[in-house]
C-alpha positions in Angstrom: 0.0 0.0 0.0 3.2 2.6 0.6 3.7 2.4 -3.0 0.4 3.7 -3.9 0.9 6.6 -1.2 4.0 7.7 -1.7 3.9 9.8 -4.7 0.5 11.6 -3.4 2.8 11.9 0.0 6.0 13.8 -1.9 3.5 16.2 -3.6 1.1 17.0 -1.1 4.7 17.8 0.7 5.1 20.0 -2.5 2.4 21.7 -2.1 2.9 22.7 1.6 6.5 23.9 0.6 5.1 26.2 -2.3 2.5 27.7 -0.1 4.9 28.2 3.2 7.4 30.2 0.5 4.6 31.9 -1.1 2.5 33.1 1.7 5.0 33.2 4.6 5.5 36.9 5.9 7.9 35.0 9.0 10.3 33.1 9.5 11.0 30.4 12.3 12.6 27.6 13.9 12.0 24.6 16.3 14.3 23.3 18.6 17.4 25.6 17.1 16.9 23.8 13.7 16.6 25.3 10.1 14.2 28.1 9.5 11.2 28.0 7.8 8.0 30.0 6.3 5.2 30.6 8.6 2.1 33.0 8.4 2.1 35.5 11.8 -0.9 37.4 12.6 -0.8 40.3 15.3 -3.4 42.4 15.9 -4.7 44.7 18.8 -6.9 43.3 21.4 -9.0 45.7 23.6 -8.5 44.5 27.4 -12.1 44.7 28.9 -11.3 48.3 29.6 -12.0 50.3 25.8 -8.5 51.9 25.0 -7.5 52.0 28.7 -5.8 48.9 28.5 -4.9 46.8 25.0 -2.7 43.7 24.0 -1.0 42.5 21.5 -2.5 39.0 19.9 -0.5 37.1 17.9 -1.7 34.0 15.4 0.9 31.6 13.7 0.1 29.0 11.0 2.6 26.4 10.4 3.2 23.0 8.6 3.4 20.7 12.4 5.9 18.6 9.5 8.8 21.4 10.1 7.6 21.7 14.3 7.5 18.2 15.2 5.8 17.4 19.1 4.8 21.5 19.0 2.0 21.7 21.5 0.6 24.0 23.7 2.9 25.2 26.5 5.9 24.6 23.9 8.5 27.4 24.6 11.6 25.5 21.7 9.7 28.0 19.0 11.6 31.4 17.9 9.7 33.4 15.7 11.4 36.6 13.7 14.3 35.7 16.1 12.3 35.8 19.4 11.6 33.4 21.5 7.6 32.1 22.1 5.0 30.4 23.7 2.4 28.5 22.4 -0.5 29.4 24.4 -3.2 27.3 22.8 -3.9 24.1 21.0 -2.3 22.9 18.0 -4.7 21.2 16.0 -2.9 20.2 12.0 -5.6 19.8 9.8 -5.6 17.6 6.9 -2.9 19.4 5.0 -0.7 18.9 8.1 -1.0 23.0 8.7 -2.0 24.1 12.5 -3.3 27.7 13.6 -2.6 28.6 17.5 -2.0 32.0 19.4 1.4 32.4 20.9 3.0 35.5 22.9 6.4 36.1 22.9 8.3 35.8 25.8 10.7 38.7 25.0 14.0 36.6 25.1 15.9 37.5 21.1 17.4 34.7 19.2 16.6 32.1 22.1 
């Protein structure tokens, strides 16, 4: 049966690799390894308070194939060169590409 599934395994790969180059507007790595593309969202979150108090959310889409074992609490992840936290789940769907908030923890190149 691996013979039928590899060649739709290498391109779905393929695929993954063309949109992480095209789309990416980040760069990251797990564990200290090799970088690679992934789509960071920020945007400004109003505290409970109207413009007294905001916050910074931040989204990150990845292929879990370059992150292996990422998972919520995960602090190996360096985004842009700064070190993170992944503060909710990490749920791949069937393309293998996971969407999950993070905050940085303020510790460059870590």
């Amino acid at each position: 049966m691996s013979l039928l599934t590899s060649p739709f395994a290498d391109r779905a790969q393929r695929v993954r690799d063309a949109v992480a180059r095209h789309a990416a507007n980040a760069v990251a790595a797990w564990q200290g390894g090799a970088g690679f593309g992934v789509l960071l969202r920020s945007q400004q979150a109003d505290g409970g308070f109207g413009e007294a108090v905001t916050s910074a959310q931040h989204t990150l889409s990845l292929c879990v194939v370059n992150a292996p074992g990422i998972a919520e609490g995960s602090t190996q992840l360096v985004v842009g060169g700064q070190a993170c936290r992944v503060t909710g789940a990490v749920v791949p769907d069937a393309s293998g590409w996971a969407t999950f908030p993070i905050v940085f923890t303020g510790a460059a190149g870590a």
